[in-house]
Structure formats: structure tokens, C-alpha cells
N, C-alpha and C positions, 0 to 999 in steps of 0.2 A: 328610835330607829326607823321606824315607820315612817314619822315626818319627816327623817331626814332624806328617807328616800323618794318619798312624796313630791318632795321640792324638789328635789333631782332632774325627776323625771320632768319637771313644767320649765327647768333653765330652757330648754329651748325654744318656748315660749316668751324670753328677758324681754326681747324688744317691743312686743305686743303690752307686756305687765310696764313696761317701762313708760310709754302713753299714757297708759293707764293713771299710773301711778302721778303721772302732772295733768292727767287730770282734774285730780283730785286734790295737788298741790294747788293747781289754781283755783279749783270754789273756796279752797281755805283761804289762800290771800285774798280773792275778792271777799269772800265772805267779812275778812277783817280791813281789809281798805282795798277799795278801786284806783284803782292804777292803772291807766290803759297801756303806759310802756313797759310797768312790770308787769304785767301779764303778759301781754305780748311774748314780752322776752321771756320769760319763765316757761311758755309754751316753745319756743322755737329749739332753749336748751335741751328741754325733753325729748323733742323729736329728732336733735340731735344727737342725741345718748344713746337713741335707740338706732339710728342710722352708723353710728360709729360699733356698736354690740355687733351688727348684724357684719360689719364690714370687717370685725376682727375674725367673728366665726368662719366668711367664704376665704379670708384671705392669714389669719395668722394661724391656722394650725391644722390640725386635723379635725374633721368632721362629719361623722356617720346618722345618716338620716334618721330622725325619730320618731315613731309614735308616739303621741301622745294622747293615754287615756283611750286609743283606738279611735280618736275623731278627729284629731290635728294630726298633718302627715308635714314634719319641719326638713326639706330635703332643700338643696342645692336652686333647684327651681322657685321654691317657696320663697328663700331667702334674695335671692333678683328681684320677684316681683315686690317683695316687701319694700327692698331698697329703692323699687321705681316709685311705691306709693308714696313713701315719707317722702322724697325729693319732690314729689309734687305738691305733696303737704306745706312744706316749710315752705315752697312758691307762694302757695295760696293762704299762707300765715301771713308772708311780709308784706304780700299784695292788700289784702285786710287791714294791716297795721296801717298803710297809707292811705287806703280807701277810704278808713270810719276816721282818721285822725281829727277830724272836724266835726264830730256826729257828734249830737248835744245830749243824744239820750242814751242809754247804757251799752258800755260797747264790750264791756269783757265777755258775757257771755257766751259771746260768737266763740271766742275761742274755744271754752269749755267743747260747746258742741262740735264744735270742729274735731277735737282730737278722742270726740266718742267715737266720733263717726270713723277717725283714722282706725285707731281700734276694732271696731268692725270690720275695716278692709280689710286689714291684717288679718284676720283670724280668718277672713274668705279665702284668701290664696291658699292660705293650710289645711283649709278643710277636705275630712275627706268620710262624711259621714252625714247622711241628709239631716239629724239633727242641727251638727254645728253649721249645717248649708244654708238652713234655717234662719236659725238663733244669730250665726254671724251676718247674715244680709238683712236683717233689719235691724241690728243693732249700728252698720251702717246707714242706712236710710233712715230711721225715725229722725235723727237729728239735722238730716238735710231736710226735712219740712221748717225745722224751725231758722236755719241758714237760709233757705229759699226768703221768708218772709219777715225777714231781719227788719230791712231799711222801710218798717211797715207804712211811712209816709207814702209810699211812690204804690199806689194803685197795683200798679203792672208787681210788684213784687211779693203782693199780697195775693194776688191770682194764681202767679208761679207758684208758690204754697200751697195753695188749694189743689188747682189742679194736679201736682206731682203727689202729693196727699192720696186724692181721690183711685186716681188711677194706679198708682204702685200699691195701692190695698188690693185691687184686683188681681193686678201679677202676682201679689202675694198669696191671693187665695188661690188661681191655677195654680200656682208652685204647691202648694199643701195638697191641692187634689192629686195631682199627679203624684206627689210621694206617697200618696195615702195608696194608688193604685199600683205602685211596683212594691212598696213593703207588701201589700194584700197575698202577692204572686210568689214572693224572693224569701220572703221571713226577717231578712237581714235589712238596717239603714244605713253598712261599711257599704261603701261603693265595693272597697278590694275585695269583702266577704260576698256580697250579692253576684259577682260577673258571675261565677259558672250558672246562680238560679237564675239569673237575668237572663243568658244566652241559651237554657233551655225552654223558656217561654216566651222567649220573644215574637213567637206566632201568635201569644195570646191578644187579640185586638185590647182589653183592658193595660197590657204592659206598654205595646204602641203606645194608646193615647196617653197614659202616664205621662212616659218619657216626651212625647211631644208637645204637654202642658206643660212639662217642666223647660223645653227650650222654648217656645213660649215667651213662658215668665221673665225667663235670660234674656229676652228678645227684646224685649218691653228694656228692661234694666241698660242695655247696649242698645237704647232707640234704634232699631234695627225694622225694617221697612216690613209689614205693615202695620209694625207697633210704636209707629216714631212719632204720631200725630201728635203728644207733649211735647218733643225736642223743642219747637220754634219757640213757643208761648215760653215756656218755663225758661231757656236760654234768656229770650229775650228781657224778661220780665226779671230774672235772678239778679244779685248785686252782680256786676261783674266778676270779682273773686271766687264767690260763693257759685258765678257757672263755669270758672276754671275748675274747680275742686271736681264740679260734679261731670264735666268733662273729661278730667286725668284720673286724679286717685282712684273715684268710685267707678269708674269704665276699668282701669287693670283690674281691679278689685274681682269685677263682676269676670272679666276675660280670664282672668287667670284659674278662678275657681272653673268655669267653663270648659278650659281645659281640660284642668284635673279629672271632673265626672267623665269628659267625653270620651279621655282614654283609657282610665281605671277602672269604670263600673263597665267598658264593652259598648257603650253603645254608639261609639264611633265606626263599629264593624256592622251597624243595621243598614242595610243600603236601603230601605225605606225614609229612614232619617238623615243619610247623607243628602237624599235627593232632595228634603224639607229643607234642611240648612242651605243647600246649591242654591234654589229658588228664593230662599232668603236673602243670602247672600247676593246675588244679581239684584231682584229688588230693590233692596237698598243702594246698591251702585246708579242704577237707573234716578228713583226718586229722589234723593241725596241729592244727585247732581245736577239734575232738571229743574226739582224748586229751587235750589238755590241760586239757578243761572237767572230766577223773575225777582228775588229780593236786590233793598236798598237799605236795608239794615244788618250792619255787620254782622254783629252777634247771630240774626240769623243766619247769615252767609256759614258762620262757622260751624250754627246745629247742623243745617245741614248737610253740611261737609262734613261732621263727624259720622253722619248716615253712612255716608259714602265710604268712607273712611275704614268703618269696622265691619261693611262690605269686602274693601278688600282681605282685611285681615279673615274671614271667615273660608276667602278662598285658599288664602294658607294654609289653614288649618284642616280644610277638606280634602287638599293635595298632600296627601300623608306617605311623607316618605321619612326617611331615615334623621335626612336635616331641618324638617317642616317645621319642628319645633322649636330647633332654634331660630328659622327665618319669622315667625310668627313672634317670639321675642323680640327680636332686632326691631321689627315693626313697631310693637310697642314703645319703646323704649326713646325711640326716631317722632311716634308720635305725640309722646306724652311733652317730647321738650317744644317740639315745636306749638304745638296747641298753649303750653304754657308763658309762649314767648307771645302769641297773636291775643288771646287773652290778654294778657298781662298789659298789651298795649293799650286795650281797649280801659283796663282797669285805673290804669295812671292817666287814663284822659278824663277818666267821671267822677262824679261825687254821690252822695247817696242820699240825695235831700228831696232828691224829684223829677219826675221823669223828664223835664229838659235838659236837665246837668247827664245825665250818663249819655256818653257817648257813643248811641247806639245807628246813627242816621250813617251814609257814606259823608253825604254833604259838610259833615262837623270834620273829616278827613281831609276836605280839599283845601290843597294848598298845603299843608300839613309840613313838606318838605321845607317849605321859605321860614319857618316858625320855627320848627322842630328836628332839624336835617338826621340828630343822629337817632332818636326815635323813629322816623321814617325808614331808617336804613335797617333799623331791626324788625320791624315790620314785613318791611318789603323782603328782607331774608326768610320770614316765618311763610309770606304767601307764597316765594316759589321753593321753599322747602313741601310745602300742602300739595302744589303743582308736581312735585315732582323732578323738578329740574338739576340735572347735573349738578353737583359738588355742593348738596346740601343734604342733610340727614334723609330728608324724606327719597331723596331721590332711591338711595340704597336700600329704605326699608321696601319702596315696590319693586325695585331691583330684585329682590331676595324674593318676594311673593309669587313676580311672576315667574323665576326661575322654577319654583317648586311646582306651578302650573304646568308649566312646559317639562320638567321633568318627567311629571307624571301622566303625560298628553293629557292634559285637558287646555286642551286648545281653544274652545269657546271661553273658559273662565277666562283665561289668560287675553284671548282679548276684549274681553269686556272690561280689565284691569286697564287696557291701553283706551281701551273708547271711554270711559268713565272720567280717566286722567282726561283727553282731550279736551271733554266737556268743560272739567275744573276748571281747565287752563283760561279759560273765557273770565269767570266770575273773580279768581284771584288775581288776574291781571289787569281788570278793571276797577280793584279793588286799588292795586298799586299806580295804576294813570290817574287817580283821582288824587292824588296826595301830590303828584308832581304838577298838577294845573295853577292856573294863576288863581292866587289867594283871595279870598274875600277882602271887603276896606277893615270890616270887626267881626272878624272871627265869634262865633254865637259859642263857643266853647273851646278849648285849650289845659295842656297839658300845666303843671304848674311850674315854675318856676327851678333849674338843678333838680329835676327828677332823678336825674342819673345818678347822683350823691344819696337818693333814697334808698330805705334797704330794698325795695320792694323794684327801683329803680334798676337799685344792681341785681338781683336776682334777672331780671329781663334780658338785660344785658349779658350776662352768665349762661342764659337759656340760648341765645343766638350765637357768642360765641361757641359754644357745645354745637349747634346745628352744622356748622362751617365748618368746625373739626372732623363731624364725625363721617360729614359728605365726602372731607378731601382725604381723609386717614381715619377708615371705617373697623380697620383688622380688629382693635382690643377690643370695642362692643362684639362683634362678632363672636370671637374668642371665649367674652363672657357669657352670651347665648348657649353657645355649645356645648359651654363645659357644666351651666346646669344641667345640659338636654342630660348630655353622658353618665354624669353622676345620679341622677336624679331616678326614683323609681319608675318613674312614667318610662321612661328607656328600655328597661325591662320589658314593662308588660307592650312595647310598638316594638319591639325585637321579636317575643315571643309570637305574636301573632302573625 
């Protein structure tokens, strides 16, 4: 009886156990024979079982938020971000599948640690208990040291390793000190149980600094300005896929648990620490957008536009009003496809043998259009969806952002949203003049042959048409923002206050 109820209580947990569970499917097959396309595929199944579990619970039936165990909180919210992580997952599964297909030395592996790491993000958006805050954020991260430093021929991707290594042990240890300084104060590690002890010491300078090493740590993890000095190196330096993944999946991952703390344990209401997050948040809008206006390497281009990027979303989050959180969704959601589609391009143009084959220069870009028209065009869709531009996803997620700005007069955020965007507009649309110039006589690198028949090809393609849809008919994303917000405990407790 026990056990039966035991299990009960973890079903809302299926889709997290469901990863798990190929994960483990797959070291057994590789274990008994390597198979780069059964493994592959045996991973993408997985992550699709758990994408369709999670898509039955928001949509076929009824479903009352769970505790689980008091450290996973499976609500309405949870279940959005989870389905943004796998969808980004399965991108960076089939982008993988094409990238290593030619790689002589062991490729299944990648997998395995790929869908640890899923697992980890998953368990991040649900958390709601500095243990599993923990336990879940390195159990995605350790595995991305070893995805960083995969294709360990190429110099740059063995560095990437090291450095996101080195550095995320740091964030890790501020995260531990700061938890160690507000359990010291609260007694409690539930965010829900800690707010009343949280908000009656939060004059204490030891709970400040706490909470402040813990956003921080967050800070470092969402390269967020002036913890972003990894983003460029490691981006650049990453296989392509593997800096899609750590780009999409592990950025919701980390944003969505972010949430979670900032409105449940209270300390979204310290206007101390809003004013930390504010200056953060500029920050990153500023440098995000300034170095990236002096590189000539995509992939930079991109870290530091994701700088930028989770600048804006921070300002969403700091104009906290009734719909913030679901305009802070939408954003998500706007930037994961798109990031996936710009990535993605870059990943079907490289190979993983050595630092001339990845396609990290603009110069391996030009001309690009006369070779590859319709690869171009999904490109060119992903930079002015990054810009902002009318009838593309992104344009609606900063639509939404700054709406929430201006709702709640913060008027300098809001146009530091529009001068940040200006900025962009410069580097992304120099990104796309160089694809339409006249071609080299031998192109120094090139996409391969029927990409678009790849799975990895069509996933790309899938990611842009999604951008175009959701620019020109944005209502049902919306809808599904909202109606986590409403159902979702976080509702509650930004009503109640």
C-alpha cells in the first residue's frame, strides 16, 4: 500500500522519470552494440514520450498541481517550461545526429549525456526547495562539461570545457554560500515555507547577501552581464549543437527555476534586489549589444545577443504586474525557437573535426544565398526575428516585454528595450547583407548536400516556419502563457501580495 502510494505521488514526475529511463535504455544498447542511428533514434523516442505524457496532462484531462516530496512543485507552469526544454532537446538531438555523423571516434555517448542533462532541467523548473535547487542545477551542468568537450580534436572545444568547468564550480560554490546564509536565518530550504521567515529578516545584511549570491550564481548560469565573460569562449569554442542546447534547454531551465524562487520564497518584493536585478538587467542589454556590434564570428554574434537577450527578459520580470508572467513566457518560448533556428544553421554548415570546418567566421556566410537560397532564408528569418522585426516571433515576445514596462511606468527600462533592439539591428542585419554578396570562386566551407531532407535539416526548417506563424498569428502561444500564469501557484502568491 505504501509503495503504491509512493508511486502515485512521483506520476507527476513521468516525463522527467521518462528521460531518465532512455537514459539508461541507451548505455544498455550502446553498452551491447554501438549504433550511432539506433541510439540516436532510441533517444529522440524518449524525449518524445515524455513531450507527448506532458502534452496529455496540460491538454487531456484534468490536472491539480502537485507536490512532490515537498521539493518539486508539478504545476501548469512547470509543465510549459518542461515542454519548451524537450523541444529544444529533440533540436539539439537531431542537430547532433547530423553534426557527429561523420565523427570516427565514439559518438553515442553524447547522447547519453545529453538527456542527463535534460533530466536536470527538468527537475529545475519544478523545483521548489534549495535542495532540489541544487541537486537539480548540477545534475544539468556536469554533463554539459562533457558535451562542451566532445569533438576533443578542435583545441577551441577542449577550452570550452575547461573554462565553463572552472567557472560554473564558482557559481556553484556562491549558490551554496548564499543558501547556507538564508537556511542560517529562515530554518526552512521550501522557498513556500521560508517567505514569512525570509520577509521578516530580510533587514538582516547576512539574508541580503544570501539572496544576492544566489542571483549571482543565476547570473553566471543566464551569462547575464557582468557574469557573461564565458559566454563568447565557450559559445564559440562548443560543437555547434552542444552551444544550441546550452543556449535553449539549459537557459529555460535556469529562467524558469529563477522564476519560481523569485516569486515564491518573496524575494521579488526586496526592492534592494529588484534594484540589483534592474542594473543587471541594463547591463547586459548595453554589453550584449556593444560587443557584439565589434565581432566577425557568428557564434559570437549569437553569445552575445543571448546577453542581450535575457536582459530583456529580466525586464519583464522586474515589471511585475498581473500578465508579466505570462509575457515573460511568451518570450521564452519566441526565443528558444528562434535561437534554435540560428544555431541550427550554423550547425548544418560545420563539421566536428577541426577548427576550420565549423562554421564560425561571417566570411564562410558570404554569398551563402547563391549556394544555399533556402537555408539563407531561414537564417535570414531567425536574424530579424533576434531584431525584432514585425511578423516574426521575436518581434511579439519584445512586444509583450515592453508592454509590461510601460504598463508599470518604467519608462527608462522600456526604452533601453527599444535602444538595445536598435543597436542589434546593426549586427543582425550585417549578418544577413553578407549572405546576399557576391560569392567567393571556392567557397572555404558549405552546407552539405539535401540538408533539408535531414532530420536535423527539418527540424530547422520547422523552427522557422514556427517563428513566421507565431509573428503573424501569435493568440494560441499567448493563451498558453496565460493560462499556466492562472492556474499555476505562482498566481496565488503575485495576487496575494
Amino acid at each position: 500500500m505504501n509503495f503504491t502510494m509512493s508511486f502515485s505521488e512521483l506520476m507527476p514526475l513521468a516525463p522527467v522519470m521518462i528521460v531518465a529511463l532512455t537514459a539508461v535504455v541507451v548505455m544498455v544498447l550502446t553498452s551491447i552494440k554501438r549504433n550511432h542511428n539506433l541510439i540516436a533514434t532510441a533517444s529522440v523516442v524518449g524525449l518524445n514520450l515524455a513531450a507527448a505524457n506532458i502534452l496529455f496532462n496540460m491538454f487531456g484531462g484534468q490536472f491539480a498541481p502537485s507536490n512532490v516530496m515537498g521539493m518539486f512543485m508539478v504545476d501548469p507552469f512547470t509543465m510549459l517550461y518542461q515542454l519548451v526544454i524537450l523541444i529544444a532537446s529533440l533540436a539539439c538531438c537531431t542537430l547532433s545526429h547530423a553534426y557527429i555523423e561523420s565523427y570516427k571516434d565514439n559518438r553515442e555517448e553524447l547522447y547519453i549525456l545529453m538527456l542527463c542533462s535534460v533530466a536536470g532541467a527538468m527537475l529545475m523548473v519544478a523545483s521548489s526547495h534549495y535542495a532540489s535547487f541544487f541537486i537539480s542545477l548540477e545534475l544539468m551542468s556536469i554533463p554539459v562539461y562533457g558535451m562542451l568537450a566532445y569533438t576533443h580534436q578542435r583545441a577551441n572545444s577542449l577550452e570550452a570545457g575547461i573554462k565553463y568547468l572552472v567557472l560554473s564550480a564558482t557559481a556553484s560554490a556562491m549558490l551554496l554560500m548564499g543558501m547556507a546564509y538564508i537556511y542560517a536565518y529562515t530554518g526552512s530550504l521550501s522557498f513556500y515555507e521560508s517567505f514569512q521567515a525570509l520577509m521578516q529578516n530580510i533587514h538582516q545584511p547576512m539574508v541580503l547577501l544570501g539572496l544576492a549570491l544566489i542571483i549571482f550564481a543565476v547570473g553566471f548560469k543566464l551569462s547575464l552581464a557582468p557574469f557573461h565573460k564565458w559566454t563568447p569562449d565557450v559559445y564559440a569554442g562548443a560543437p555547434a549543437p552542444i552551444a544550441t542546447f546550452l543556449a535553449t534547454a539549459a537557459k529555460v531551465a535556469t529562467i524558469g527555476l529563477f522564476v519560481r524562487y523569485l516569486l515564491t520564497s518573496g524575494a521579488i518584493l526586496v526592492e534592494s534586489l529588484v534594484t540589483i536585478i534592474t542594473i543587471i538587467a541594463v547591463l547586459s542589454i548595453l554589453v550584449g549589444n556593444f560587443l557584439a556590434v565589434r565581432q566577425v564570428n557568428l557564434k559570437r554574434i549569437l553569445g552575445y545577443s543571448s546577453i542581450a537577450h535575457f536582459g530583456y527578459l529580466l525586464i519583464g520580470l522586474i515589471s511585475m504586474t498581473y500578465a508579466s508572467l505570462g509575457n515573460v513566457s511568451v518570450y521564452v518560448i519566441t526565443y528558444v525557437l528562434t535561437t534554435i533556428g540560428a544555431f541550427g544553421a550554423v550547425a548544418l554548415m560545420s563539421s566536428p573535426y577541426n577548427n576550420v570546418d565549423e562554421a564560425e567566421s561571417l566570411a564562410d556566410y558570404r554569398g551563402l544565398f547563391w549556394r544555399r537560397p533556402v537555408l539563407t532564408a531561414t537564417l535570414t528569418v531567425m536574424m530579424l526575428s533576434l531584431a525584432g522585426i514585425p511578423l516574426t516571433a521575436g518581434f511579439i515576445g519584445k512586444f509583450l516585454v515592453v508592454m509590461a514596462a510601460v504598463t508599470t511606468q518604467h519608462w527608462f527600462l522600456a526604452a533601453m528595450i527599444v535602444v538595445g533592439s536598435g543597436i542589434g539591428l546593426y549586427y543582425y542585419l550585417r549578418v544577413m547583407v553578407v549572405m546576399y554578396m557576391t560569392p567567393p570562386e571556392t567557397p572555404r566551407i558549405d552546407a552539405v548536400d539535401h540538408w533539408g531532407q535531414k532530420v536535423g535539416g527539418i527540424m530547422v526548417l520547422l523552427a522557422a516556419l514556427a517563428v513566421l506563424v507565431i509573428g503573424i498569428y501569435p493568440d494560441p502561444i499567448i493563451k498558453l502563457a496565460l493560462q499556466a500564469e492562472i492556474l499555476s501557484p505562482l498566481h496565488f502568491m503575485l495576487t496575494r501580495q
